[in-house]
C-alpha positions as CSV (number, residue, x, y, z in Angstrom):
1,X,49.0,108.2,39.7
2,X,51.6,105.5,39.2
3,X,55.6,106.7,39.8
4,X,56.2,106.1,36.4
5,X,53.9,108.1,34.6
6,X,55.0,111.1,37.1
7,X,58.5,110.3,36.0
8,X,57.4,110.5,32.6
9,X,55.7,114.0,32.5
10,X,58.4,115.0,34.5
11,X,60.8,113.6,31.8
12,X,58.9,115.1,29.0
13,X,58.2,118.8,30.9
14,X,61.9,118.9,31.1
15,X,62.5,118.1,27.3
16,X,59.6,121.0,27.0
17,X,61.7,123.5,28.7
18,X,64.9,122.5,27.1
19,X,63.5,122.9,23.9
20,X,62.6,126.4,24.7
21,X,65.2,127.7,26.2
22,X,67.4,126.4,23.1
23,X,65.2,127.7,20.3
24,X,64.0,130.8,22.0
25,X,65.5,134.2,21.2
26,X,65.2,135.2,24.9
27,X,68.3,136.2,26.2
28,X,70.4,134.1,28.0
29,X,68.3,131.0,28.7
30,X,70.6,128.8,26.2
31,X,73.4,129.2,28.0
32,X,71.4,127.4,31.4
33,X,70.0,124.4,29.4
34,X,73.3,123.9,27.2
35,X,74.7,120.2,27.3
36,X,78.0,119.3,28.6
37,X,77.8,122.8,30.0
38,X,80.2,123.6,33.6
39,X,77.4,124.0,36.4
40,X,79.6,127.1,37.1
41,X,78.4,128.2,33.6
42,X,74.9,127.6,34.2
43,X,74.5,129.0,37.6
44,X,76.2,132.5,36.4
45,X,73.9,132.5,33.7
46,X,71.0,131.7,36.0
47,X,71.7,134.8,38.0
48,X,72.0,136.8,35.1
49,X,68.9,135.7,33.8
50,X,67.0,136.3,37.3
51,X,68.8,140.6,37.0
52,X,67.2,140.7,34.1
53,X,64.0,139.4,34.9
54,X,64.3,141.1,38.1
55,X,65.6,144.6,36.4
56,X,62.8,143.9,33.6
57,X,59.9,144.0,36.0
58,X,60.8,146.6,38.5
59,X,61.0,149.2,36.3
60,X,58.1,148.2,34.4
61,X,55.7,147.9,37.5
62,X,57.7,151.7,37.7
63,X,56.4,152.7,34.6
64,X,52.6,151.0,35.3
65,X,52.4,153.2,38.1
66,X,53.3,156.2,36.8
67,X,50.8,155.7,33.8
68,X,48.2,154.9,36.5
69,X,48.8,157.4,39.0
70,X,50.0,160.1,36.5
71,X,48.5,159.7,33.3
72,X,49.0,163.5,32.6
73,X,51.6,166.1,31.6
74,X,51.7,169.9,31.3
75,X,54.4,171.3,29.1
76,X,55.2,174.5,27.4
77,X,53.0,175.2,24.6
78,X,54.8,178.8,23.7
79,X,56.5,181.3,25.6
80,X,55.9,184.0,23.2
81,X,51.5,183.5,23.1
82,X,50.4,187.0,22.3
83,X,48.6,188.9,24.9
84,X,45.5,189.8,23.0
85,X,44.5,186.6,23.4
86,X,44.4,186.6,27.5
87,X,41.8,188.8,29.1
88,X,43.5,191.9,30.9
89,X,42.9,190.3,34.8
90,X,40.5,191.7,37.2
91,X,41.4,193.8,40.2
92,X,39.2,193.2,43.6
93,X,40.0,196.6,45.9
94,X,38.7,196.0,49.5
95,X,38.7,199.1,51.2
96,X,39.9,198.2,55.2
97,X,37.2,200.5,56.1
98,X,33.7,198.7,55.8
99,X,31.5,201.2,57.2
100,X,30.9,204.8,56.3
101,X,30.7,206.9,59.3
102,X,28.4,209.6,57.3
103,X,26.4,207.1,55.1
104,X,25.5,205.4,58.8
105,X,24.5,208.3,60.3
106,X,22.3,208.9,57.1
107,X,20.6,205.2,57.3
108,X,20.1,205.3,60.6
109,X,17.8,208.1,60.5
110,X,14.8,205.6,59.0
111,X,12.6,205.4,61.7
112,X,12.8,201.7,61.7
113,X,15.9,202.4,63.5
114,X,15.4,204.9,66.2
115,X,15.7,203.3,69.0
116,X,19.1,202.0,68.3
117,X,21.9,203.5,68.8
118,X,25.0,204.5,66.9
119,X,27.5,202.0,69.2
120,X,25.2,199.1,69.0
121,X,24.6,199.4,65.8
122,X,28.4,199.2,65.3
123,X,29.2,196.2,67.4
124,X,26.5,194.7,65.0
125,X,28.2,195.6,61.9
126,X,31.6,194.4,63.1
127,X,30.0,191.2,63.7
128,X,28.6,190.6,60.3
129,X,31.8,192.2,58.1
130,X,34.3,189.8,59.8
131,X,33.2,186.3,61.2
132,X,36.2,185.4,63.6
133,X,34.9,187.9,65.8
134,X,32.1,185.5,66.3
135,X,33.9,182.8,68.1
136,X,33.8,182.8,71.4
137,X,30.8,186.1,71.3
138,X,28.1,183.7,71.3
139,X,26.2,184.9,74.5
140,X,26.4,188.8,73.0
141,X,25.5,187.2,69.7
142,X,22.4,186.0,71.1
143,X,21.6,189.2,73.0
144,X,21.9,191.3,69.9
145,X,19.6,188.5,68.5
146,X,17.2,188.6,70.7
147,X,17.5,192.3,70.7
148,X,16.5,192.8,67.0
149,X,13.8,190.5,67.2
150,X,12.3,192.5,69.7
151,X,12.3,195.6,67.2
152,X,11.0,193.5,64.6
153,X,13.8,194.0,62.7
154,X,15.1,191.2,60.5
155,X,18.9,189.8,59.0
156,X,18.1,191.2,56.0
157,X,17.4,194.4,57.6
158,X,20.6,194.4,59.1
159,X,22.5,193.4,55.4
160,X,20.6,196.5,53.9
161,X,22.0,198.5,56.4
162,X,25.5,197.3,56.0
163,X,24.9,197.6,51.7
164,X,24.2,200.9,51.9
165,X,26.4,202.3,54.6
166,X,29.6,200.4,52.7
167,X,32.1,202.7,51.1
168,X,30.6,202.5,47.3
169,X,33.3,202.3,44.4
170,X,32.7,205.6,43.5
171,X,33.5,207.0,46.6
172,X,36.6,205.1,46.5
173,X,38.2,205.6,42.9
174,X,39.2,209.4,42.5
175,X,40.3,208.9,39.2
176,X,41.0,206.0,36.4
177,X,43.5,206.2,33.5
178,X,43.4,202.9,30.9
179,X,45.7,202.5,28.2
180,X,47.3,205.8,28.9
181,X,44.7,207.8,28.9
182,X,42.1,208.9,31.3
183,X,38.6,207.4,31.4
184,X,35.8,207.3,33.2
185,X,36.3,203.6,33.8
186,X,33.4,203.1,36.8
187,X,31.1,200.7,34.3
188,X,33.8,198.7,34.6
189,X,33.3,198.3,38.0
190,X,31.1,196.1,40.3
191,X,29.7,196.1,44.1
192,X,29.9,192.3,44.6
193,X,31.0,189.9,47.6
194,X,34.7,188.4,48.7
195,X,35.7,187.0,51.6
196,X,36.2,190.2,52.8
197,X,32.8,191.5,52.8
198,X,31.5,193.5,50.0
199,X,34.2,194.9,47.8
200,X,35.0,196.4,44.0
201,X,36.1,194.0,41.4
202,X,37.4,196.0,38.0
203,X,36.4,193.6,34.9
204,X,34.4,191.2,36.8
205,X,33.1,188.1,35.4
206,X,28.7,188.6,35.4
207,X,27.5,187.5,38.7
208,X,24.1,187.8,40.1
209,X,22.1,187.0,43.5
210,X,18.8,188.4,42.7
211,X,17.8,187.8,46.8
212,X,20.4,190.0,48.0
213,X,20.3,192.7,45.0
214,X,23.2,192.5,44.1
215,X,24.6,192.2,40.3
216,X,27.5,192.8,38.5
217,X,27.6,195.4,35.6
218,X,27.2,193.9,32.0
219,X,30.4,194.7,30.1
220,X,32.9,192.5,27.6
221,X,36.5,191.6,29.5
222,X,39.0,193.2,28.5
223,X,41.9,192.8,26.9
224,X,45.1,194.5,25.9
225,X,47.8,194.2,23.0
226,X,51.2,195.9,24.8
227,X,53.0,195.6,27.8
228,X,54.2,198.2,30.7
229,X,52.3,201.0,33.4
230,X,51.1,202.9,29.8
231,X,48.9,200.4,28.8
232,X,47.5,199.5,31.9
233,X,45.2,200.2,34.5
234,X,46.3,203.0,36.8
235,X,43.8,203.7,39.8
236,X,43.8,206.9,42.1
237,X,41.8,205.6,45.2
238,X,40.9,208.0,48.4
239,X,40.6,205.6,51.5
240,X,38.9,208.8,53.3
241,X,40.0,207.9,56.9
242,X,38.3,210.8,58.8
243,X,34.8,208.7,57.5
244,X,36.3,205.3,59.2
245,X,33.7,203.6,61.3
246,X,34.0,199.9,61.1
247,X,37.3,198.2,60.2
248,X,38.3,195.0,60.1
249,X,42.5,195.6,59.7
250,X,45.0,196.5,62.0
251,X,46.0,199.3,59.1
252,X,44.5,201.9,57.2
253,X,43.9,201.6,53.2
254,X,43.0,198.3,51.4
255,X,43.2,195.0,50.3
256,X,44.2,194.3,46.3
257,X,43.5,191.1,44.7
258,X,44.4,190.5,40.9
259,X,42.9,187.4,39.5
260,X,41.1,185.8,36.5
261,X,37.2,187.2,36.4
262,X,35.8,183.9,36.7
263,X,37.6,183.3,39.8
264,X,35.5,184.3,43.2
265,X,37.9,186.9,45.0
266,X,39.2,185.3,48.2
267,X,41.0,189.0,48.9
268,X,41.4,188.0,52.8
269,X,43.6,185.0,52.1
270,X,45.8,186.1,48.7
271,X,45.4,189.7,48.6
272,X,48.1,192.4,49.1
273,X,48.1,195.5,51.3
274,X,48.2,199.0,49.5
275,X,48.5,201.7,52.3
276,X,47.7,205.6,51.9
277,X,50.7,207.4,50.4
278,X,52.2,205.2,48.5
279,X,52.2,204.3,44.8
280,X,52.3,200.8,43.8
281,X,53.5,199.3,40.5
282,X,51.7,195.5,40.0
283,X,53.0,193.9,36.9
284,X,51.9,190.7,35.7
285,X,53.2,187.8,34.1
286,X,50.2,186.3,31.8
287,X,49.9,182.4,32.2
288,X,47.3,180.4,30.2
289,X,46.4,176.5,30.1
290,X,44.3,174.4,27.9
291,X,43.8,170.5,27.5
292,X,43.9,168.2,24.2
293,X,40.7,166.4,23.5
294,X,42.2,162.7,25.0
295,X,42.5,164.5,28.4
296,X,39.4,165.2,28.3
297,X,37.9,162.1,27.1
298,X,40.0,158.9,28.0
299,X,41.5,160.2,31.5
300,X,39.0,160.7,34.4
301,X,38.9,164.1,36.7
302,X,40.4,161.4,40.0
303,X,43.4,160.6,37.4
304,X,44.3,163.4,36.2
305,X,43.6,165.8,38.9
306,X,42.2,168.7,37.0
307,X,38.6,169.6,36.5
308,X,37.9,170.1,32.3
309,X,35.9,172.7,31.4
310,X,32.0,172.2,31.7
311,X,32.5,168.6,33.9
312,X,31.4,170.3,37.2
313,X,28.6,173.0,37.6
314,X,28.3,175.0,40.1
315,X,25.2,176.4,42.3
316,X,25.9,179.8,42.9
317,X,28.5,180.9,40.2
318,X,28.1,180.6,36.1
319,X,31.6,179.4,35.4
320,X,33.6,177.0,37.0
321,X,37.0,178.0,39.3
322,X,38.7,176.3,41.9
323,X,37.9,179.5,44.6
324,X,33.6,179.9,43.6
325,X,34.0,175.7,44.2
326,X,35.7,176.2,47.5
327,X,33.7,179.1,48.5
328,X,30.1,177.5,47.9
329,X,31.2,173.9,49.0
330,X,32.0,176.4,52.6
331,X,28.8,178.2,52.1
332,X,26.8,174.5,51.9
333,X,28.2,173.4,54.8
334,X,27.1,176.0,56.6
335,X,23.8,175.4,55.5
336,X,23.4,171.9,56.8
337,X,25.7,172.9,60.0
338,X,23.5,176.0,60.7
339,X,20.2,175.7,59.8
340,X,18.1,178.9,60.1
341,X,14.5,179.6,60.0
342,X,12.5,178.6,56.9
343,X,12.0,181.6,54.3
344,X,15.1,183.9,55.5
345,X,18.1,184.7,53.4
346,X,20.3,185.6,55.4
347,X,21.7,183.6,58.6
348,X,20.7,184.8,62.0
349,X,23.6,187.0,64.2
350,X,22.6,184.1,66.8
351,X,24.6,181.4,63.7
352,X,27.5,183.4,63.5
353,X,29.6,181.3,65.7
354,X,28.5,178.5,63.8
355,X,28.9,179.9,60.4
356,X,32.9,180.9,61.3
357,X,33.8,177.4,62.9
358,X,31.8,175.6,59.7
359,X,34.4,178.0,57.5
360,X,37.4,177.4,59.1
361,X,36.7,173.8,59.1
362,X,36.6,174.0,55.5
363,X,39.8,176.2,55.2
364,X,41.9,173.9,57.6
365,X,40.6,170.6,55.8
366,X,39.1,171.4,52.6
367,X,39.8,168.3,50.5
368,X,38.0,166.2,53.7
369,X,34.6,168.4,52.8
370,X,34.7,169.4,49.2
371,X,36.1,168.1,45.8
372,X,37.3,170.8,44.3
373,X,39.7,170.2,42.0
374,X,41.7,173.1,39.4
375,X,40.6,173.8,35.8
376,X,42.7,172.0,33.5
377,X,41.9,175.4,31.2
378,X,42.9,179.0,33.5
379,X,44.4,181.7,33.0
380,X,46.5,183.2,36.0
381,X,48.8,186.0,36.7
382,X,52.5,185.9,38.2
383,X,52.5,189.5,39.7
384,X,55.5,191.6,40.7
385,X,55.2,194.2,43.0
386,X,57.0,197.4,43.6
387,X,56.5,200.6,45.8
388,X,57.4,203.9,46.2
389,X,56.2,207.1,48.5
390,X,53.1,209.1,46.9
391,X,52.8,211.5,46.1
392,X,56.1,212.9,45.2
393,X,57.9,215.8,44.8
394,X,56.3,218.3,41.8
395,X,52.6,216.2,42.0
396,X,51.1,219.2,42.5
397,X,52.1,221.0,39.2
398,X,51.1,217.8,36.9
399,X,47.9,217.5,35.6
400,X,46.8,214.5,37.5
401,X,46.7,216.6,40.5
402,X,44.4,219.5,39.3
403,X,42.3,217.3,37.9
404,X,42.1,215.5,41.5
405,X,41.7,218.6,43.0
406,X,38.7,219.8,41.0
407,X,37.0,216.6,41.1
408,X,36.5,216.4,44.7
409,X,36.9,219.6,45.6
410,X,40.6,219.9,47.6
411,X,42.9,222.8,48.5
412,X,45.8,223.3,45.8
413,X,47.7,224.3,49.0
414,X,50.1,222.4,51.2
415,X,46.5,221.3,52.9
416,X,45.6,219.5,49.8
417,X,49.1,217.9,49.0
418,X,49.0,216.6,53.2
419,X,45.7,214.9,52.2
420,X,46.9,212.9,49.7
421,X,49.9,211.9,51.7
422,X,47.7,210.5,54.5
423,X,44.5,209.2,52.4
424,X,45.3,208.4,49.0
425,X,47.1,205.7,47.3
426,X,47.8,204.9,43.6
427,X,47.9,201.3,41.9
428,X,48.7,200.6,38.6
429,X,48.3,196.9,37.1
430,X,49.7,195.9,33.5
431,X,51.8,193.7,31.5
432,X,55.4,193.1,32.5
433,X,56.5,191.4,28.7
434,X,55.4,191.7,26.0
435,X,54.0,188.4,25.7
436,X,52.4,185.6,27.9
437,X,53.3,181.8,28.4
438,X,50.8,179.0,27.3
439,X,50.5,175.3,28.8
440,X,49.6,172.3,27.8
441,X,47.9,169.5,29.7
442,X,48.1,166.5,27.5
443,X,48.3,162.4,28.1
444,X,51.6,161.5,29.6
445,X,51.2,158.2,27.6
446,X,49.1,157.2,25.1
447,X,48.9,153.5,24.7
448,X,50.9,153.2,22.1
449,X,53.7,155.0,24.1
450,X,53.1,152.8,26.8
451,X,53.6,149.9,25.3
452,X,56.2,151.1,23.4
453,X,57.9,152.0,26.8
454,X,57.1,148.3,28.3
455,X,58.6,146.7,25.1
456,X,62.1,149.2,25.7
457,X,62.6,147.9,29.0
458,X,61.8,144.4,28.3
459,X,63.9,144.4,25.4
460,X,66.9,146.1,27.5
461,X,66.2,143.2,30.4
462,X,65.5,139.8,28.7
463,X,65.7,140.9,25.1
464,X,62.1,140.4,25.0
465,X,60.2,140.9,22.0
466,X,56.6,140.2,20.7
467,X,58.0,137.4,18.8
468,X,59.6,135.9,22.2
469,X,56.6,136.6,23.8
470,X,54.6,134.7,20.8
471,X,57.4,131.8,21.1
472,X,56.6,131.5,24.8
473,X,52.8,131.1,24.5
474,X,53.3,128.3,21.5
475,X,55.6,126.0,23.8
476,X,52.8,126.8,26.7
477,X,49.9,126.0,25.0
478,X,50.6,124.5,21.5
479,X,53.4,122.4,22.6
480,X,52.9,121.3,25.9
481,X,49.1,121.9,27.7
482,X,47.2,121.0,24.5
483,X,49.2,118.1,23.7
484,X,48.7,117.1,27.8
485,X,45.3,117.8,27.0
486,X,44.6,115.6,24.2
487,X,46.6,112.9,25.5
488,X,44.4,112.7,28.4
489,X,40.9,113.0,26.4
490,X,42.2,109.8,24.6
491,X,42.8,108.1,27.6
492,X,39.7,108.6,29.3
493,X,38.1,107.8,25.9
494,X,39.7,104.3,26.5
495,X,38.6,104.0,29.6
496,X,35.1,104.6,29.1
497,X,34.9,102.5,25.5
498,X,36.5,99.7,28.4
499,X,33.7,99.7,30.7
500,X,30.9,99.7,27.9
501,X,32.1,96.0,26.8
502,X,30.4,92.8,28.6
503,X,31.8,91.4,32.2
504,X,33.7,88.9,30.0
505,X,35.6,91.2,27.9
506,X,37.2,93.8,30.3
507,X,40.3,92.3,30.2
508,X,40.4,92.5,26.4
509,X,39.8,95.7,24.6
510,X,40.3,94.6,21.0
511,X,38.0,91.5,20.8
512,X,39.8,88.8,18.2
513,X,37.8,86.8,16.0
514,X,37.5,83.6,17.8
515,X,35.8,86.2,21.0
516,X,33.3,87.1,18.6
517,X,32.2,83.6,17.1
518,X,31.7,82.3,20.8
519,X,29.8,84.9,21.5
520,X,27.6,84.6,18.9
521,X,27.0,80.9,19.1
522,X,26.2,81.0,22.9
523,X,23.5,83.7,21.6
524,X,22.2,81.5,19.9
């Protein structure tokens, strides 16, 4: 391209841009392009320009990421919600003691069993109600393998054994009072598995595993309208220590988890220790969540980092929670890890090492192995916990105490009173205020607010608008590439309309008259 046309776009580029900066209602860009304007003047105003742009579009690309990376917000919804409208929570009691000396002895007088004994029986029952004991056992894990096998006598011969020889909820509640008054709450109970082995769960969600027998009992949650210990749940439980056979604590008495009743109890990891004579006061702060609609529908479960209600199901549990998810994503992975005979339900005692290291795999790195992600909707409870010695002075003339006392037939003597200092222990579980709190998980920014947002920061920056933004696209495209454009259509036009005359005419585009009569005459 000849030097002169290059200095001609460059001339006329330069007029472009000049034009622009002194029309546009950009900030600042006036003051650069101004005739007879100091270069002092123009240089400030380039570097004030360049902060703004600079100030503009940091905190913008700010704001993009936040709308990318956190499109969601929880806030208060109401701190006064009423508490009829959250379900009273469920209570998981684990009794330390997993194994009823007496109920042992009873099973083990099936003749399937006579040729084992009461100590290797035992050892085999520690085994299965706590897995850590597994690592590092795997050479007496395969005897006692091997062992069974040899009697014919199967895994789920072994589970039945540990079923029925397990300290029933029955035997463990002595007595139940609900909203003040007392009530022969055991319907409300269920026989169903934790993390700590088998265990009662006091308005359990409905769970069933119809090839281990074991189902919940079919009853409506609960729910309460008032707050304190009144109108609660108060629980008189007998850990019976004299009938201790396998334990898997360093302590006598139990394990308490309070939770939501779709949640699956993982008692071993969040639950709290309630020892024999002592009387504990759990009161509970009632939290709620729910989403809006555009959570749900515009923002994806890897945005917003919350699992919506009915996005995920699960295998093994009806309703979704973040503990069932974790607890059958572990229970998976042991299936592929440990793969036992075809047809049995239950793993062999010879898997048990594997089993424990597949579980703590998942417990040291769970988001590696599983995707389980919180319910944007829950319900959870803040719990404050309190003690005090049980029983106290004057328990034996109230009328909790005599009806103890007939119901499992005690001594009203000192002997009585000495039993319940060394066995039992009391819990009560209610409402702390009289109402709960309510969250809201909702779009951090819509678009609207978004752009809203960009237009703030723009505006604060450049004083960009959408007009300036309008203003710069019509010098771009209107004023200066189409223009470019058709200039250089027509001129390629020319040049082809040049080369489609005859050899003797290139040099003249425009024929003249006199052209065109010689032409025709030499035609002719």
């Amino acid at each position: 391209m000849p030097s002169r046309q290059i200095s001609m776009q460059s001339q006329k580029a330069g007029k472009a841009v000049k034009e622009f900066c002194d029309t546009t209602s950009i900030h600042g860009l006036k003051y650069i392009t101004e005739e007879k304007s100091h270069w002092l003047k123009r240089v400030m105003w380039t570097l004030v320009s360049l902060a703004g742009i600079f100030f503009s579009g940091y905190f913008c690309w700010q704001m993009s990421n936040k709308w990318v990376d956190s499109p969601v917000l929880m806030s208060l919804d109401s701190n006064r919600y009423p508490l009829k409208n959250i379900p009273f929570p469920a209570v998981t009691i684990c009794n330390v003691n997993k194994v009823s000396k007496t109920k042992l002895l009873r099973v083990m007088e099936d003749p399937r069993y006579k040729d084992i004994t009461y100590e290797k029986m035992q050892k085999t029952l520690r085994y299965m109600t706590k897995l850590d004991r597994a690592i590092q056992n795997e050479k007496e894990l395969d005897n006692l393998s091997g062992y069974y096998k040899s009697l014919n006598i199967s895994s789920t011969d072994l589970f039945d054994v540990l079923k029925e020889s397990a300290p029933s909820c029955r035997d463990m509640v002595m007595d139940c009072i609900r909203l003040g008054v007392p009530s022969p709450c055991i319907e409300y109970f269920s026989f169903l598995p934790t993390d700590d082995g088998i265990c009662c769960t006091f308005n359990g969600a409905k769970y069933e595993d119809s090839e281990l027998d074991i189902r919940s009992n079919e009853h409506k949650k609960l729910h309460v309208g008032g707050n304190g210990y009144r109108m609660g749940l108060a629980l008189v439980l007998d850990a019976d220590i004299e009938d201790y056979s396998v334990t898997n604590g360093k302590f006598d008495g139990f394990k308490v988890l309070v939770h939501t009743s779709e949640e699956f109890p993982d008692v071993a990891d969040r639950g709290f220790v309630l020892g024999p004579g002592s009387e504990t006061f759990v009161g509970v702060k009632g939290i709620t969540t729910f989403n809006t609609e555009e959570v749900a529908k515009d923002v994806t479960p890897h945005q917003r980092k919350y699992q919506v209600e009915g996005e995920k199901k699960l295998k093994f549990f009806p309703q979704y929670s973040r503990s069932a998810c974790t607890i059958e994503c572990a229970t998976q992975l042991m299936q592929e890890r440990c793969k036992s005979d075809k047809g049995t339900k239950l793993c062999d005692l010879a898997l048990y090492s594997c089993i424990s290291d597949a579980y703590e795999d998942v417990r040291e790195r769970e988001g590696q192995f599983c995707s389980c992600l919180p319910p944007c909707s829950d319900v959870w409870y803040d719990p404050e916990i309190s003690y005090a010695n049980f029983p106290g002075r004057g328990f034996n003339l109230t009328r909790t105490f005599k009806r103890l006392v007939a119901g499992r037939n005690l001594s009203s003597s000192a002997d009585g009173t000495e039993y319940f200092k060394s066995n039992v222990a009391v819990l009560h579980v209610y409402y702390k205020d009289k109402t709960g709190v309510r969250y809201k998980t909702d779009i951090r920014f819509g678009v609207e607010d978004f752009i809203s947002a960009m237009d703030g920061l723009l505006g604060l920056g450049l004083g960009l608008s959408f007009i300036s933004v309008f203003e710069l696209f019509y010098f771009l495209c209107l004023r200066w590439v189409f223009p470019s454009s058709k200039r250089l259509f027509r001129r390629r036009s020319e040049e082809v309309d040049c080369h489609s005359l005859p050899p003797g005419n290139k040099n003249n585009i425009w024929s003249s008259t006199s052209t065109i009569g010689t032409a025709v005459s030499v035609s002719f």
